[in-house]
C-alpha positions, 0 to 999 in steps of 0.5 A: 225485804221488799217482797215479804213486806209486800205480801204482808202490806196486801194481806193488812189491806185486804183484813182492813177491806174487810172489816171496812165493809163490814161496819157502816155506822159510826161504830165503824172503827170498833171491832168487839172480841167475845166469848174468849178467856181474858188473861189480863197480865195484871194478876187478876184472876182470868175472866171467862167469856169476856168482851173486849171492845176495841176503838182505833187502837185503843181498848175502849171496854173489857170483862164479861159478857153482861157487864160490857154492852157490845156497841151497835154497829161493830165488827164482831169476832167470836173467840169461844175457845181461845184465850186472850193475851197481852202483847208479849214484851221482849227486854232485850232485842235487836230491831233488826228489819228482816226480824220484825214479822218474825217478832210480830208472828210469835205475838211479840209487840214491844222490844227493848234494843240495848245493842243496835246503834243510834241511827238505824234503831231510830230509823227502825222504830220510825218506820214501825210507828209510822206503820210503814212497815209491820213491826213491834213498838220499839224503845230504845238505848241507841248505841251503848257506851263501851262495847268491846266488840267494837273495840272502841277505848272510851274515858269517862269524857268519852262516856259522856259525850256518847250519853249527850249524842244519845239522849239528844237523839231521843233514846230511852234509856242510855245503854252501857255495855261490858267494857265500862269500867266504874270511872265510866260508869259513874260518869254515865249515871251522872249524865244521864242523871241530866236527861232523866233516862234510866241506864240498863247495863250489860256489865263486865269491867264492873261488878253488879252490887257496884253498878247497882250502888252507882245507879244502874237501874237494869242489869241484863244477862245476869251479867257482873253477878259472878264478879260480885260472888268472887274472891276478886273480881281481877281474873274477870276484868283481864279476861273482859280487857282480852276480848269480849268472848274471852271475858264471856266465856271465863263468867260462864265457867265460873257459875259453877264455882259460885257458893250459893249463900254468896249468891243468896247475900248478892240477890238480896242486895240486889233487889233491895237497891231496886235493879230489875234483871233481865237473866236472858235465860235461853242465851246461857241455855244456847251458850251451853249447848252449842255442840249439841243440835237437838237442844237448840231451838229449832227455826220454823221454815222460813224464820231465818234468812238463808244469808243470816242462819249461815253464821249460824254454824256452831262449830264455826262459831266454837272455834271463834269463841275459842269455847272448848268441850271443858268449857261448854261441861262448865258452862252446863254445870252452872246452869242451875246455878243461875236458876237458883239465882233468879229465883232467890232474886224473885223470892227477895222482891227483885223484879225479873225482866223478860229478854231473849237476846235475840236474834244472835246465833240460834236465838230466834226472834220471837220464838226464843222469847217464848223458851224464855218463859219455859226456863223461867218455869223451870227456874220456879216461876209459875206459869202466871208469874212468868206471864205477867213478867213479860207482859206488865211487868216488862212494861213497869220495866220499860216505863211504858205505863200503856202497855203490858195490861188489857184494860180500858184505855190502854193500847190494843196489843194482845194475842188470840191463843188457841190453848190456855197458858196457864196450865202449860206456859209452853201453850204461848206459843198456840197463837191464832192472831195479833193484834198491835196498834189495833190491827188485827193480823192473823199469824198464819198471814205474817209468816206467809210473808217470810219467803224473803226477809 
């Protein structure tokens, strides 16, 4: 980690250096953008041959050329040809360290951790903040209640008691996770109630109209839908109380089986008690092809550490999950199923979060946030409406109302592409440069730093 750090640090003094020397006056601290397409992941139309003045780390002016004066004295950068961005939000990460510059190079500049436990993610998002370390902004559940991979058994006493030591903590949101059964969940709703943090769930001991009617503001994975679209929801209860990947694999499989006007009462339901969803598309597309290479996404050199990608082996990873070749055909069939199902959520109102699950196996930081976005497409988003999901509309997601936008005085996290995503979202992955909290990186230059995590 030190070593690529390192590298990192040197290449952030050396831009500093830089535009240091190039700004004398009291404009020193700005940096003007010109000439470049500005995608506002508001909704408005894009404004061509824009300006956008950058102070510190804030956004001072944008629109186009004519309207915005450029100030005297700034570091000017022509952008003709590219397009500008914001900051791509992911809402559902892990703030693992050797993943950061991973993130920050795929233009990732916010995350949503839901699953590392209290104490590193804090010391992580420290260390980001402070900037002592290159990294997203991250917000935070700290460790949820009711992780069955942990194996701890919790009671409703438990719960709360996890919700106390999180929220003095400092978390943003409590965390709960497959194994909270309703009794749990009520009471974690009830405390959280105290600190004013909204709870975002992963559910499997509770269905997802019944967490929605208790209070949960943010359900992921599109996790308890199949128990809610059921005759019973038993059968996936006992396979959930046999072991996490037990109970994974029984909701995969039964996606297929779902009728679709069920799924169709469900998403209404749903999107009227005003829970956001976060499908995690990529990580039941990774799920479904886990024995077959060629659909998985593909590491760029140096994305993945050699000590993490070899847990990565899926074959190894099939006998562990104890998933069969039946079960993957299965996990296949209702794939299609869920698209449907996000888009009839959409088309009822229903506010769609952008999350990767990354980094689990073959779920790349940063990269797999961007497939994400292509599955969103396909499920019928356009390239706009997916845009604008992980961009503002994970900010509203996340409550934090200084991202997610381009304009004057929001914060300066945005990205420089080289294509337009509008005409083909793949097109988000064309990132030129990065900037997060004002600091201008090239991506060229963060992944020159992944030669060790």
């Amino acid at each position: 980690m030190a070593r690529g750090l390192g590298m990192l640090s040197r290449q952030l003094v050396t831009l500093a250096a830089l535009i240091t020397a190039a700004c004398a006056s009291d404009d020193a601290n700005r940096i003007v953008l010109l000439g470049a397409t500005v995608i506002d992941g508001g909704g408005r139309a894009p404004i061509p041959n824009a300006v956008v003045v950058i102070n510190g780390s804030s956004i001072e002016a944008i629109g186009s050329a004519g309207e915005v004066p450029v100030p005297g004295g700034a570091q000017e950068i022509d952008l003709t040809g590219r397009w500008i961005i914001p900051g791509l939000i992911d809402a559902d990460a892990r703030a693992e360290s050797w993943a950061l510059t991973r993130l920050l190079a795929y233009g990732i500049t916010a995350i949503r951790d839901l699953r590392s436990d209290t104490e590193s993610v804090m010391a992580i998002s420290q260390s980001t903040e402070r900037n002592d370390v290159p990294g997203p902004r991250i917000y935070f559940t700290g460790t949820p209640v009711g992780d069955l991979q942990s194996g701890a058994a919790l009671s409703a006493a438990d719960a709360r008691r996890v919700v106390d030591g999180n929220s003095v903590a400092g978390v943003d949101f409590i965390g709960v996770a497959e194994g909270v059964t309703l009794t749990m969940l009520r009471a974690v709703v009830d405390e959280s109630k105290s600190f004013q943090l909204p709870v975002v769930a992963s559910l499997g001991l509770t269905d997802a109209v019944t967490a929605a009617d208790a209070g949960v503001r943010s359900i992921v994975g599109l996790s308890g839908v199949p128990q809610a679209a059921a005759g019973s929801s038993a059968p996936f209860y006992g396979a959930f109380r046999q072991g996490f990947y037990r109970g994974w694999g029984y909701t995969e499989r039964s996606w297929s089986r779902l009728r679709a006007g069920t799924l169709d009462r469900i998403a209404g339901q749903l999107a009227d008690a005003n829970v956001s969803l976060t499908p995690t598309l990529i990580m039941h597309e990774t799920a479904a092809n886990l024995d077959d290479p060629s659909q998985l996404e593909r590491p760029a050199p140096g994305a993945i550490p050699a000590e993490v990608a070899s847990g990565w082996d899926s074959r190894a990873l099939l006998r562990e999950r104890a998933w069969s070749t039946q079960d993957l055909r299965a996990f296949r069939q209702g794939r299609p199923v869920q698209d449907r199902f996000v888009a009839q959520f959409k088309s009822r109102g229903g506010v769609v979060a952008v999350g990767s699950g990354s980094p689990a196996p073959h779920l790349v930081p940063g990269a797999s946030l961007h497939s994400e976005l292509q599955l969103l497409v396909r499920a019928g988003f356009t390239p706009m409406e997916a845009l604008m999901a992980a961009t503002s509309g994970n900010a509203a997601v996340l409550e934090a109302d200084s991202l997610g936008i381009l304009m004057a005085g929001r914060v300066a996290d945005l990205l420089i592409l080289t294509a337009d995503p509008l005409q083909d979202i793949r097109n988000t992955r064309a990132i030129e440069s990065v900037m997060v909290r004002g600091e201008l990186l090239l991506a060229e230059g963060v992944r020159a730093g992944w030669s060790s995590p």
